[in-house]
N, C-alpha and C positions, 0 to 999 in steps of 0.2 A: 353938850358933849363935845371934848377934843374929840377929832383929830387927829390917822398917825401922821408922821412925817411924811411933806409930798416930794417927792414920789416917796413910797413906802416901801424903798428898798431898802436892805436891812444887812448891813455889814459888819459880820461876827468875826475878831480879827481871833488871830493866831499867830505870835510872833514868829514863832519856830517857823513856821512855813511862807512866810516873810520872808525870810535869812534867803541869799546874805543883805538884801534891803533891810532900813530900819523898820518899823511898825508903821513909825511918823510919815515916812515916804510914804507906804501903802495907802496910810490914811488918806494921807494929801491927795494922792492921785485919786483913789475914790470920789474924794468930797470935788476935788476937780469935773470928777466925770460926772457930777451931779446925783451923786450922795446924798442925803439929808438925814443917814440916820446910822448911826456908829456904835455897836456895842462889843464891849471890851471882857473879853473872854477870858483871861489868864489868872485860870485857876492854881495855876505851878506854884505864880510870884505870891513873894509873903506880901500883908498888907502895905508893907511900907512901902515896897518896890513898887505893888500896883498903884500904888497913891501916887508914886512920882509919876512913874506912864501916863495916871489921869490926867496929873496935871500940866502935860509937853501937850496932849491931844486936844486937850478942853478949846485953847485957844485957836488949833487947828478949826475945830467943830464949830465956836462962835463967830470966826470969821466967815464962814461958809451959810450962818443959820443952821446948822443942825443941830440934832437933838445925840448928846450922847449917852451912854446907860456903860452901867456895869451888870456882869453878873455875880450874884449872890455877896454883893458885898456893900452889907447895908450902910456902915460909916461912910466911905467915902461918900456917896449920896446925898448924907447928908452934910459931908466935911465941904464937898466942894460942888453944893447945887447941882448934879447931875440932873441930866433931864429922867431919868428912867432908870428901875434896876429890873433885870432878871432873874427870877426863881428856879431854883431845881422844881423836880418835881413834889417831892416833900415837901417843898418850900411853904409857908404860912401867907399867901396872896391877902388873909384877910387882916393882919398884924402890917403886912407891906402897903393895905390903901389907907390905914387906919395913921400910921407913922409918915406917910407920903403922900398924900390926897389929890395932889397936882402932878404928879408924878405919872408917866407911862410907867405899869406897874405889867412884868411877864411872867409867862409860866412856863416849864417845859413839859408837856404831857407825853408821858407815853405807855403803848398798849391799846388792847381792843377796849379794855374793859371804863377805862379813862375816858377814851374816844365816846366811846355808846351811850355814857352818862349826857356826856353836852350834846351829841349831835344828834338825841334822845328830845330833847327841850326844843329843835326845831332849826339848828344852829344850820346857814346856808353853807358854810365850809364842809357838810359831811364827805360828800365824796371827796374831795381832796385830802381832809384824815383821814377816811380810808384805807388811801392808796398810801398813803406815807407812814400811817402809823405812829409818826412820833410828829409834835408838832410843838412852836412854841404858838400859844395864847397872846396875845396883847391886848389888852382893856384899858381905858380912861376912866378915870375913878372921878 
């Protein structure tokens, strides 16, 4: 079994709130400050846009060893070996380990009723979904 990223800190960009820095700077300083794990949030950009973004960061993230991910954006993934994607919550996790196997494969849950189901099965994060209510999941397939 992987593994997440050590440390497993988890940096979900957002350009907009970037500004007026690039993304790229953000990134870099993270992955500087010892970062190892970068996913890339921008829902807004059409696919082509976020393909170019992946691919200015990619090279940021393999100089550093980290692992970077998209969300919900299964091509790139597999266009440009991302390490990982994230799932809405509708998302298909089971279609995403099946098509990526080595892939950090995530979910976003949220709600009680979401919660109760996993942390039902004996899962040690319950109190921390709990209190938060919304979580993302990460698994190694």
């Amino acid at each position: 079994m992987r593994l997440l990223p050590d440390p497993p800190l988890l940096v979900i960009t957002d350009r907009l709130q970037a500004a007026p820095r690039s993304l790229e700077w953000v990134v870099a300083a993270a992955l500087e400050g010892g970062a190892r794990w970068i996913s890339v949030r921008e829902k807004d950009l059409d696919p082509a846009d976020r393909l170019d973004l992946l691919r200015r960061l990619q090279p940021l993230a393999e100089a550093a060893g980290a692992l970077l991910a998209v969300h919900d954006d299964w091509e790139a993934v597999g266009r440009l070996g991302l390490g990982g994607l994230h799932l809405p919550a509708d998302g298909d996790a089971a279609a995403a380990r099946e098509r990526y196997p080595d892939r950090l494969i995530g979910q976003s849950w949220h709600g009680d009723s979401r919660i109760d189901a996993v942390t039902s099965q004996g899962n040690p994060a319950k109190k921390f979904m709990k209190l938060w209510r919304s979580v993302f999941q990460y698994h190694w397939v």
